[in-house]
PABA-800328 format. One record per residue (C-alpha): residue number from 0; residue in three letters; chain; x, y, z. Coordinates in steps of 0.001 Angstrom, whole numbers. Layout:
REM PABA-800328
node resi=NUM; resn=ala; chain=A; xx=X; yy=Y; zz=Z
...
This chain:
REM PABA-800328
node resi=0; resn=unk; chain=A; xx=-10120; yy=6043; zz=-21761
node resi=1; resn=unk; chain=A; xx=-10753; yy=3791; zz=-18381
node resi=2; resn=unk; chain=A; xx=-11420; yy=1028; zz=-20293
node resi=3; resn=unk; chain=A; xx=-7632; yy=1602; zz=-21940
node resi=4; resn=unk; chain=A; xx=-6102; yy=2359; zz=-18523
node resi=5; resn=unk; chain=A; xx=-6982; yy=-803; zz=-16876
node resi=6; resn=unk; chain=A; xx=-6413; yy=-2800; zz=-19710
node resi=7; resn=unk; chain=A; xx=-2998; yy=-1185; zz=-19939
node resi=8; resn=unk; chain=A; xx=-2643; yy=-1904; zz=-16366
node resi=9; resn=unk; chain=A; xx=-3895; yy=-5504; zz=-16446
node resi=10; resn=unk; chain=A; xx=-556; yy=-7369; zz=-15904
node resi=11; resn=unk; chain=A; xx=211; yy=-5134; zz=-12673
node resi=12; resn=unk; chain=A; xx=-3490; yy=-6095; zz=-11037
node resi=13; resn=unk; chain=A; xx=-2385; yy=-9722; zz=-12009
node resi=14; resn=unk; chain=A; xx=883; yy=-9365; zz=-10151
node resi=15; resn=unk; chain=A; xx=-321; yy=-7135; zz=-7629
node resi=16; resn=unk; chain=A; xx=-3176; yy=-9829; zz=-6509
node resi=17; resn=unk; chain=A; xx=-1172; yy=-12998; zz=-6735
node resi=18; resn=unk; chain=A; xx=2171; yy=-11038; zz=-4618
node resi=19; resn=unk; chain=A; xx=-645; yy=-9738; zz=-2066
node resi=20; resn=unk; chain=A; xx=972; yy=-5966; zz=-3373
node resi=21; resn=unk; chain=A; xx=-258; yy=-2323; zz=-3362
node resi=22; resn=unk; chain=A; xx=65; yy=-26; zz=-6107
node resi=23; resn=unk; chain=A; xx=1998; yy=3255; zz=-4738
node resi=24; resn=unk; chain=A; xx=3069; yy=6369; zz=-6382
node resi=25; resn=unk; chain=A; xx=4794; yy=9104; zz=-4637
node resi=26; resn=unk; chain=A; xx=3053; yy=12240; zz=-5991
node resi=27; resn=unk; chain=A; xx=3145; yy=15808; zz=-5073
node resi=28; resn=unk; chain=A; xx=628; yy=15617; zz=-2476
node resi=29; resn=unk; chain=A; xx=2493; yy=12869; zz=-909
node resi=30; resn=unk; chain=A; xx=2483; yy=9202; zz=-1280
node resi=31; resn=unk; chain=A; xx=-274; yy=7325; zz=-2146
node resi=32; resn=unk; chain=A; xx=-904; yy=3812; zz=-1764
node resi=33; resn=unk; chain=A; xx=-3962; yy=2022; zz=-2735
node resi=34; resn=unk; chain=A; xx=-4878; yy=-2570; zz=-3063
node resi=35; resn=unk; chain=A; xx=-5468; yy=-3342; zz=-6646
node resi=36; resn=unk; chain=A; xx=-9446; yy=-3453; zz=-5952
node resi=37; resn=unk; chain=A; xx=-9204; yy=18; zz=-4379
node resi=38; resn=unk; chain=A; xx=-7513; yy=1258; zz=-7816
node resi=39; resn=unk; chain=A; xx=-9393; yy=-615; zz=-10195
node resi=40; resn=unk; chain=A; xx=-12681; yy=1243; zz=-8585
node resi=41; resn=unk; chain=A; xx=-10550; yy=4827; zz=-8350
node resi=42; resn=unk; chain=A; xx=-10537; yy=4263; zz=-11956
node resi=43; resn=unk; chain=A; xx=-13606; yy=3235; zz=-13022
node resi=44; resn=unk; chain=A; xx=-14903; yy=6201; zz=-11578
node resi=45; resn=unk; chain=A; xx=-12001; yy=8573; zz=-13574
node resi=46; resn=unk; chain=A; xx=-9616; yy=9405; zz=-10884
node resi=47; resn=unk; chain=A; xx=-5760; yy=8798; zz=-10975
node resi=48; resn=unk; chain=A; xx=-5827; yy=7907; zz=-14413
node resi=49; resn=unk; chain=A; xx=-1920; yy=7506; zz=-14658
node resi=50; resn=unk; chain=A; xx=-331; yy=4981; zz=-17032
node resi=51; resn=unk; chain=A; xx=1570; yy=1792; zz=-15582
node resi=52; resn=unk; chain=A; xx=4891; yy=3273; zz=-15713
node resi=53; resn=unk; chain=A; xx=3871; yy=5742; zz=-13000
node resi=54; resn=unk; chain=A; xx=2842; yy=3236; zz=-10515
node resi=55; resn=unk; chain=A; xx=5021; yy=692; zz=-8807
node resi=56; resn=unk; chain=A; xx=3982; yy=-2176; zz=-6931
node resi=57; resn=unk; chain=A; xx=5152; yy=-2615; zz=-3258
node resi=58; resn=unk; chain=A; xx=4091; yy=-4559; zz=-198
node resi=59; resn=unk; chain=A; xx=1401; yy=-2952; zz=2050
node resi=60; resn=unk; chain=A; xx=3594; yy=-3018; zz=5065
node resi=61; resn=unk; chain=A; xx=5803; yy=-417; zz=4022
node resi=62; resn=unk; chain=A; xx=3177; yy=1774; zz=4012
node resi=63; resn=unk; chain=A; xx=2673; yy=258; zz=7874
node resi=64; resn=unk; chain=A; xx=5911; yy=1081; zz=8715
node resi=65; resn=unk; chain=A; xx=6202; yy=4590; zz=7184
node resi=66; resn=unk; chain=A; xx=2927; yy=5338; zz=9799
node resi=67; resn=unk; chain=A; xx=4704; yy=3858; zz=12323
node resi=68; resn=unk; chain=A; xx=7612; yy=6496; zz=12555
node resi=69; resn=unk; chain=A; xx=5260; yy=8917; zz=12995
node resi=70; resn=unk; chain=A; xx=4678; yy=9277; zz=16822
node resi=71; resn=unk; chain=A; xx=1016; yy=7881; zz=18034
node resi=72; resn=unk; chain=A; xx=-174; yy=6900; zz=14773
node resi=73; resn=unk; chain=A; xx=-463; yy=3309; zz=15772
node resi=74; resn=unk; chain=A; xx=-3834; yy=3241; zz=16571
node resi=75; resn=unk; chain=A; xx=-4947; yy=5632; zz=14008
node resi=76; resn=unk; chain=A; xx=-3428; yy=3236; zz=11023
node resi=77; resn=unk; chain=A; xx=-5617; yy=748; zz=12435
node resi=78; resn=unk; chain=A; xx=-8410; yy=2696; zz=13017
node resi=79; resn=unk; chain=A; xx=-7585; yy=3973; zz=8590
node resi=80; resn=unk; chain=A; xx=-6670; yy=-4; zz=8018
node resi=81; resn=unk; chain=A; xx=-9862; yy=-1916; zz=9270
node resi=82; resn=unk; chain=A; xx=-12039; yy=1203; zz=7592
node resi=83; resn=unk; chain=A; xx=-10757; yy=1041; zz=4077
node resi=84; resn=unk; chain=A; xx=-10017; yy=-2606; zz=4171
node resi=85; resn=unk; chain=A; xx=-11937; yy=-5136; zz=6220
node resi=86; resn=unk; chain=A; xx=-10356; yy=-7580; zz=4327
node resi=87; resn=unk; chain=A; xx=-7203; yy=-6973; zz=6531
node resi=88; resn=unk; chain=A; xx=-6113; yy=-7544; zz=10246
node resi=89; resn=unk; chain=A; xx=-4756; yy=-4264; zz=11095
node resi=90; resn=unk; chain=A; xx=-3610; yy=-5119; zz=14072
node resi=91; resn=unk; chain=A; xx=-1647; yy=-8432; zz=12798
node resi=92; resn=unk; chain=A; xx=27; yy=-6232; zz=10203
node resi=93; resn=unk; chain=A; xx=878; yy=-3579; zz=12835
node resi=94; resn=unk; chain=A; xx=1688; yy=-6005; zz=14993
node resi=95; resn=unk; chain=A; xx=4347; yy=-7670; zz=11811
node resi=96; resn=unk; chain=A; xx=5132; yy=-4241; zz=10605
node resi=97; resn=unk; chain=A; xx=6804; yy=-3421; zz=14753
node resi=98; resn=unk; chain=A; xx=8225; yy=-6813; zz=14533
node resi=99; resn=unk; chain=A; xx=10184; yy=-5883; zz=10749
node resi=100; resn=unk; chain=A; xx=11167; yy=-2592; zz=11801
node resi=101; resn=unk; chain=A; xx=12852; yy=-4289; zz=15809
node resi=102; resn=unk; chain=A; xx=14613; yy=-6788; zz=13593
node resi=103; resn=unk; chain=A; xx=15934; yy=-4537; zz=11375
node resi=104; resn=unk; chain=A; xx=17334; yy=-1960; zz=14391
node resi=105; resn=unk; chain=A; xx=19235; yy=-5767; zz=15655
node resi=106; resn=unk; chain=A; xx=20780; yy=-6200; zz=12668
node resi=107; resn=unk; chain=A; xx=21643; yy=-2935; zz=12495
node resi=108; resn=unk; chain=A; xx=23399; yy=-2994; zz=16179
node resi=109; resn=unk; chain=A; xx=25590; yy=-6208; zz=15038
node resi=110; resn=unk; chain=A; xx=26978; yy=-4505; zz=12084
């Protein structure tokens, strides 16, 4: 069954790893974002066995901006950021994800 799952999957973890995107699914729990080599080991060891049409593939720094409108969570998504991934600069991506969301409140302002 996790053989079939990640073989179903394949073409995603292709995608996902050449685009530099995170698999995301918003479930009942809340939303949950994971890098393809977090999910390939999720399901290796049986968990979130869900089929490819469930998951959708999305750039990491929405997830940094949804922790962003939270109030003081900026140095806690680092803190989560350079744990699960060391593979990351948390605070370059913060620092991006700040930078997205001022230039987006500009553009808003001219319209």
């Amino acid at each position: 069954m996790k053989t079939d799952i990640l073989k179903e999957l394949e073409p995603l973890f292709e995608k996902a790893e050449k685009e530099k995107l995170w698999f995301y699914q918003k479930a009942l729990s809340g939303p949950l974002w994971f890098s393809p080599q977090e999910l390939k080991n999720h399901l290796k060891e049986g968990r979130y066995k869900w089929t490819g049409t469930i998951w959708n593939l999305r750039d990491p720094n929405e997830h940094l901006e949804e922790m962003l409108k939270e109030k003081g969570v900026e140095s806690k998504a680092a803190r989560i950021i350079s744990a699960k991934y060391p593979d990351l600069d948390p605070k370059t991506l913060m620092r991006q994800a700040q930078r997205d969301k001022e230039a987006r409140r500009g553009k808003q302002k001219m319209s």
